[in-house]
Each structure stands twice: as structure tokens, then as C-alpha cells.
C-alpha positions in Angstrom: 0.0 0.0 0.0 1.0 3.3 -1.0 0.9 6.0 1.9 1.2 9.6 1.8 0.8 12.4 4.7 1.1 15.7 5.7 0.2 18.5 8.7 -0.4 22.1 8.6 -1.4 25.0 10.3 -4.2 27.0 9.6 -5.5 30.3 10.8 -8.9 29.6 11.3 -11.3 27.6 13.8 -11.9 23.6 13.5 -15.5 24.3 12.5 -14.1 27.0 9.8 -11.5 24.7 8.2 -13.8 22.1 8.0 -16.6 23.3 6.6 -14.5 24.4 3.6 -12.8 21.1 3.6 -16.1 19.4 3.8 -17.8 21.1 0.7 -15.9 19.7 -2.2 -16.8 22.9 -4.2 -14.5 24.5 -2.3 -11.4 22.1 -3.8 -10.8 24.6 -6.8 -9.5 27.2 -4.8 -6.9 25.0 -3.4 -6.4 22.1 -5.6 -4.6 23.3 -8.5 -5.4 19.7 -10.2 -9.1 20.1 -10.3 -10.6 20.9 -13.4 -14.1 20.6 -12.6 -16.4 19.5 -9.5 -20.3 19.3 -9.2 -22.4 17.6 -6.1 -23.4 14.4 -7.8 -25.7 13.0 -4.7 -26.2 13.7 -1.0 -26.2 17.2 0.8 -23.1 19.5 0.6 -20.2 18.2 2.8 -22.3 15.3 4.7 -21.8 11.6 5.2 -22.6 9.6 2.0 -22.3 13.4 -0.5 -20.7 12.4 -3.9 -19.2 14.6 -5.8 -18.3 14.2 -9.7 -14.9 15.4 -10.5 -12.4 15.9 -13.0 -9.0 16.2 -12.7 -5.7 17.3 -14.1 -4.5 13.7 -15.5 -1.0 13.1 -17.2 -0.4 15.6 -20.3 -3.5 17.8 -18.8 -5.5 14.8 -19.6 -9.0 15.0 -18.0 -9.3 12.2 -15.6 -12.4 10.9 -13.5 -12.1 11.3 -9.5 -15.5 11.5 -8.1 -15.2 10.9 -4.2 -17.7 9.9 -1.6 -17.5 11.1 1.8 -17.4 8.4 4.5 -17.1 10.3 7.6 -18.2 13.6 8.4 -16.9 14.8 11.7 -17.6 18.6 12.0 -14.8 20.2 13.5 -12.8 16.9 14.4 -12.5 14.6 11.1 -13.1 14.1 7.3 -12.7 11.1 5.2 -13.7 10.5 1.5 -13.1 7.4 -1.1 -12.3 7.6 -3.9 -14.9 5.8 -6.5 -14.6 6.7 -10.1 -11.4 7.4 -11.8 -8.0 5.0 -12.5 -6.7 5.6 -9.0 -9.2 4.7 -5.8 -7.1 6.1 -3.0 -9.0 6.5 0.6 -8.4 10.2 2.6 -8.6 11.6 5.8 -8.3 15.0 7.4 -7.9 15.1 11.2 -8.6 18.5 13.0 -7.1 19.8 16.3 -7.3 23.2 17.4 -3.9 24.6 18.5 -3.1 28.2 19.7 -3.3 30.1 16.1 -5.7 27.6 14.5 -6.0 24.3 13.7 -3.4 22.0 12.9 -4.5 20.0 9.9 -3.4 16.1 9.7 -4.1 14.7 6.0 -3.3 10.7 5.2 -3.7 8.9 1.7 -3.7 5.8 1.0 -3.6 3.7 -2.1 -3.9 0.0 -2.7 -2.2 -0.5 -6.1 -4.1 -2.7 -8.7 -3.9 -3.8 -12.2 -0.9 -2.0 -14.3 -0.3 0.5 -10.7 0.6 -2.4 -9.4 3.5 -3.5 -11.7 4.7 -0.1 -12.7 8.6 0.4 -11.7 7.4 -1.4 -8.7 6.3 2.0 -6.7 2.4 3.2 -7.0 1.9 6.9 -7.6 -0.4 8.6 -5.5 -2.4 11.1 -7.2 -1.4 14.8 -7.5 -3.5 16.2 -4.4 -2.8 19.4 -6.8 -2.3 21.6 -3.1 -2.1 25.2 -3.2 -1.7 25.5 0.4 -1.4 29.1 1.0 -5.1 29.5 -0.7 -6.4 27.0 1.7 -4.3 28.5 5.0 -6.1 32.1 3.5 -9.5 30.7 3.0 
């Protein structure tokens, strides 16, 4: 399994950070690799919302990467799945409030399959496409 993480700071309240996290509309403003989102099903941001994306594949390449959301935490914790697209990783943002803001813990991880699997013997994770000042800002 392919694993990937990182932790930032945020200026902003747990509730504030993840309601923007939460409402994958929002992911254009920080993820440079999304060319387009809509809510396919659910309600903004809640357990079970799917939202239909495309991203930035290789060459600019549009790519399928609708996600699911499969925990909904307000404030404390968000995870999605992947469910549509050549990659299926699984995400998670874990929220703590520290003096300044909220410290921001995100994991991926990917289970390899079919040609993932067998190239050069090391999965690529999928370009999270962060523009992390934008998201510190919003």
C-alpha cells in the first residue's frame, strides 16, 4: 500500500477549516489539479455526499475522480473514497485546534491494482494538486 501524509497550520477555527474542507466545491481554490467538480448525490459536505470530479491527469488529460465522503466529523475529522477514476485512493483530514488555529493532519492511502501495481514497482499517489497558501487564507 501506497501511503502519503502531511500537517499544517491553519489560521482559522476547526468548525471554519472544516466546513471548507467538507464542501468539495470549495477544492478549486486549493487544488490546482481540479478541473471541474459538481455535487453528484447527497447534501453539501455530509456523510454519503458524492461529488463528480475531473482532474488534471498526465499531459493535462482530463481524468475521472468522483469521491464519496465516509465520515463527516464537523470540526474533528473528514474522510472521502475515492470511486470513479484509475486511482481509488481512501483520505482523511484530522482537525485539532492549536493556539493560532488548527493543525491539519491529512493521510492517503492507495492500494495499487492492475498496471499500478507493476509499474517500476512503486504506485503513484495522485497529484492532491495543493495550493496550500489558498487553503491557510480561506
Amino acid at each position: 500500500m501506497a501511503h502519503a501524509e502531511n500537517e499544517t497550520t491553519i489560521n482559522r477555527t476547526a468548525e471554519d477549516v472544516y466546513a471548507f474542507l467538507a464542501d468539495g466545491l470549495n477544492n478549486p481554490a486549493w487544488r490546482s489539479g481540479v478541473q471541474a467538480i459538481s455535487l453528484k448525490s447527497g447534501s453539501a459536505g455530509a456523510l454519503g455526499a458524492v461529488y463528480s470530479q475531473t482532474l488534471s491527469g498526465p499531459g493535462g488529460r482530463p481524468l475521472a475522480g468522483d469521491y464519496e465522503i465516509t465520515a463527516a466529523e464537523p470540526g474533528r475529522r473528514l474522510a472521502f473514497q475515492v470511486v470513479a477514476g484509475p486511482a481509488r485512493p481512501k483520505g482523511e483530514y484530522f482537525l485539532s485546534q492549536v493556539d493560532g488555529g488548527t493543525r491539519v493532519r491529512f493521510s492517503l492511502d492507495l492500494e495499487p491494482k492492475g498496471l499500478m501495481k507493476i509499474d517500476s514497482g512503486s504506485p503513484h499517489l495522485p497529484h492532491h494538486g495543493g495550493r496550500s497558501g489558498a487553503a491557510r487564507e480561506a
